[in-house]
N, C-alpha and C positions, 0 to 999 in steps of 0.2 A: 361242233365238228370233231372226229374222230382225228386225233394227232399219231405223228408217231411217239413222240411220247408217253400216249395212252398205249399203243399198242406193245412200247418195251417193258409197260408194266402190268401186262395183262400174265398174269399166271397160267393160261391155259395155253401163252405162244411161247413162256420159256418152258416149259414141260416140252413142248415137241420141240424145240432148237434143240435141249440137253438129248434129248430119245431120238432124235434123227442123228446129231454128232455119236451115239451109241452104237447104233447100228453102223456108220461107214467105219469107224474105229474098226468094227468085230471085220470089215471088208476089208481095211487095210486100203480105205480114201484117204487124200488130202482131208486137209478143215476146211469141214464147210459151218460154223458155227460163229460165234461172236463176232471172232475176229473179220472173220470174211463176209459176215450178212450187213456188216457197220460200216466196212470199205463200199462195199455196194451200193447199199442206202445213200448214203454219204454222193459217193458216184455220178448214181444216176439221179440223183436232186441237182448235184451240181450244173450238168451238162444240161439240164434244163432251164433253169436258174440263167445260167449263160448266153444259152438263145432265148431269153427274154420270155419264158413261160409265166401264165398266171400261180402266182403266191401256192392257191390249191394242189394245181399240176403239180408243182415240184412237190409238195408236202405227197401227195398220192404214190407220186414216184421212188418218193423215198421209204414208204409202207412196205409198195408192194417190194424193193429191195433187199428189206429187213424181214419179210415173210417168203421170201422167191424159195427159199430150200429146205421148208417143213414139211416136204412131202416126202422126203428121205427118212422122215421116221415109220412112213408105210411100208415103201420099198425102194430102193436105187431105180429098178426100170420106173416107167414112167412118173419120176416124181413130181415131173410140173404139171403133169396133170391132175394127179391127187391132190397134189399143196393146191392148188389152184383153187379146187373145191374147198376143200378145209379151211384155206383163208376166205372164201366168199360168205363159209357160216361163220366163222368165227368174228370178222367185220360186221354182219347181220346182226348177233347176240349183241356186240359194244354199239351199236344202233345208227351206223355207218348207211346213209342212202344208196338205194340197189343203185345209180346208176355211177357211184363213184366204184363201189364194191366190184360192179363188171366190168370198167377198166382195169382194175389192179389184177383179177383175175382173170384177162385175157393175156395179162404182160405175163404173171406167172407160169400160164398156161403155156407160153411162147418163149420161154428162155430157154429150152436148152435146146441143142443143135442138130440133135438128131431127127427131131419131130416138131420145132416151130420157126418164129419166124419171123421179122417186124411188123407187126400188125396194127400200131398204132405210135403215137410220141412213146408215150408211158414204156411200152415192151421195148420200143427202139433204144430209150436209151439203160432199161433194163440190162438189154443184151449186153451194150458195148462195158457199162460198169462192168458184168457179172465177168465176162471173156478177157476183162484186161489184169484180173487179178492174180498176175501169178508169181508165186514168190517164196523163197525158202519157207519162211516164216508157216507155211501151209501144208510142210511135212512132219507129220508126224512120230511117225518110223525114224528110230533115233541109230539105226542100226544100219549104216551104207553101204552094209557089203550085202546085205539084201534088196536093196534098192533098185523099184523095176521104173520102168524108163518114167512112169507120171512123177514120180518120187525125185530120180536122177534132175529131170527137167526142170521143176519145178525149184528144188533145193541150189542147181545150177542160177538161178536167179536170184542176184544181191538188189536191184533195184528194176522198179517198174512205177512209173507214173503215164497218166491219161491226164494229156494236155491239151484243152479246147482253149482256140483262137476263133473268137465269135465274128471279128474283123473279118478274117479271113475265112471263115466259114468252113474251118479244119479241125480235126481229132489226129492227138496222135497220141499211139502209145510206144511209148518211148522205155526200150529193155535193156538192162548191162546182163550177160550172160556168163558167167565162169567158164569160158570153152575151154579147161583144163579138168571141169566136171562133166560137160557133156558140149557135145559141137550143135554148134546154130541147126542144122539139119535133122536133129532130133527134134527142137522143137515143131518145125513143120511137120515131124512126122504126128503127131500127137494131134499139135493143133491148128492144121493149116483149116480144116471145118470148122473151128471157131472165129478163126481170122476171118472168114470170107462171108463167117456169120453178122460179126463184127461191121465189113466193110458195106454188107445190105442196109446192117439197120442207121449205119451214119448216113446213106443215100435215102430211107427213110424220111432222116432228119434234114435233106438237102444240105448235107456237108459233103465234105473229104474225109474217108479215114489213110490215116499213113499206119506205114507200123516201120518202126526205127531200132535195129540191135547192134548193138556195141556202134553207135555212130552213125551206120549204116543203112541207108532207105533200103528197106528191101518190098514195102507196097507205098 
């Protein structure tokens, strides 16, 4: 069975991590590379893992998280769609069975919030991983006084953790914000269609999502 391990050592999916972080570089994106495709991975294995998923699911979940943003070496707009495909052949070649391969590339397909949507465990808990990662650590832009509000918002972020209580049947992501960098209110400007992307795919999962800043329930 194809691991994620096979798939961190597969040469043809670091070529497209390195050549999609290339292109949002030249866009003046966050990182969407190592750092944040491992948070992901990581993520949404876990929250599967938590609610008692089979051994498989979580390893599947954790693929398609570490592959979720190789389509940004095509183009920014629709990249879960093209990553989507790209990982269905590139899982094909490493000899990944088509019906493990169609899950991971419907969660792909369904991560980002413009255009998808929880469509299954795998992409539900895709989403909530992908959406809770936000945190200085993610700007690049070394430069603040150019800093447009993804940059401002993001960098305003010292800690972010996604806390699942399986007992209680809750997700929460839980943010400290710098509001001397930027006020609570910018983040909703940004990402309140992540948040609520968030809160579908934890109902998805038949959970709760919360979202908690600086202390504060604010879903």
């Amino acid at each position: 069975m194809v691991t994620l391990e096979d798939v961190r050592k597969n040469e043809e999916v670091e070529a497209l991590i390195l050549g999609a972080q290339k292109q949002l570089d030249g866009l003046g994106y966050t990182e969407h590379s190592h750092r944040h495709i491992s948070i992901v991975s990581k993520r949404a294995g876990d929250i599967l893992e938590k609610l008692g998923y089979p051994e498989r699911t979580v390893e599947l979940a954790k693929i398609a998280g570490y592959l979720h943003d190789i389509g940004n070496c095509v183009n920014r707009v629709d990249h879960a769609h093209s990553g989507a495909i790209m990982a269905f052949n590139i899982l094909k070649d490493m000899g990944m069975p088509v019906e493990e391969r169609t899950e991971i590339m419907m969660a792909i397909g369904n991560h980002d919030e413009k255009t998808g949507t929880a469509v299954s465990d795998i992409s539900a808990a895709l989403i909530l991983a992908d959406k809770s990662d936000v945190h200085r650590d993610r700007v690049t832009n070394q430069n603040l006084s150019t800093f447009d509000i993804h940059d401002r918002v993001n960098y305003a972020v010292t800690n972010a953790n996604l806390e699942l209580d399986s007992e209680e049947r809750k997700v929460k992501l839980n943010l400290t914000i710098d509001t001397k960098l930027c006020p609570v209110l910018d983040y909703f400007e940004i990402f309140m269609d992540r948040t609520m992307m968030s809160k579908y795919a934890a109902k998805y999962l038949k959970i709760w999502f919360e979202l908690v800043i600086n202390n504060t329930k604010l879903l």
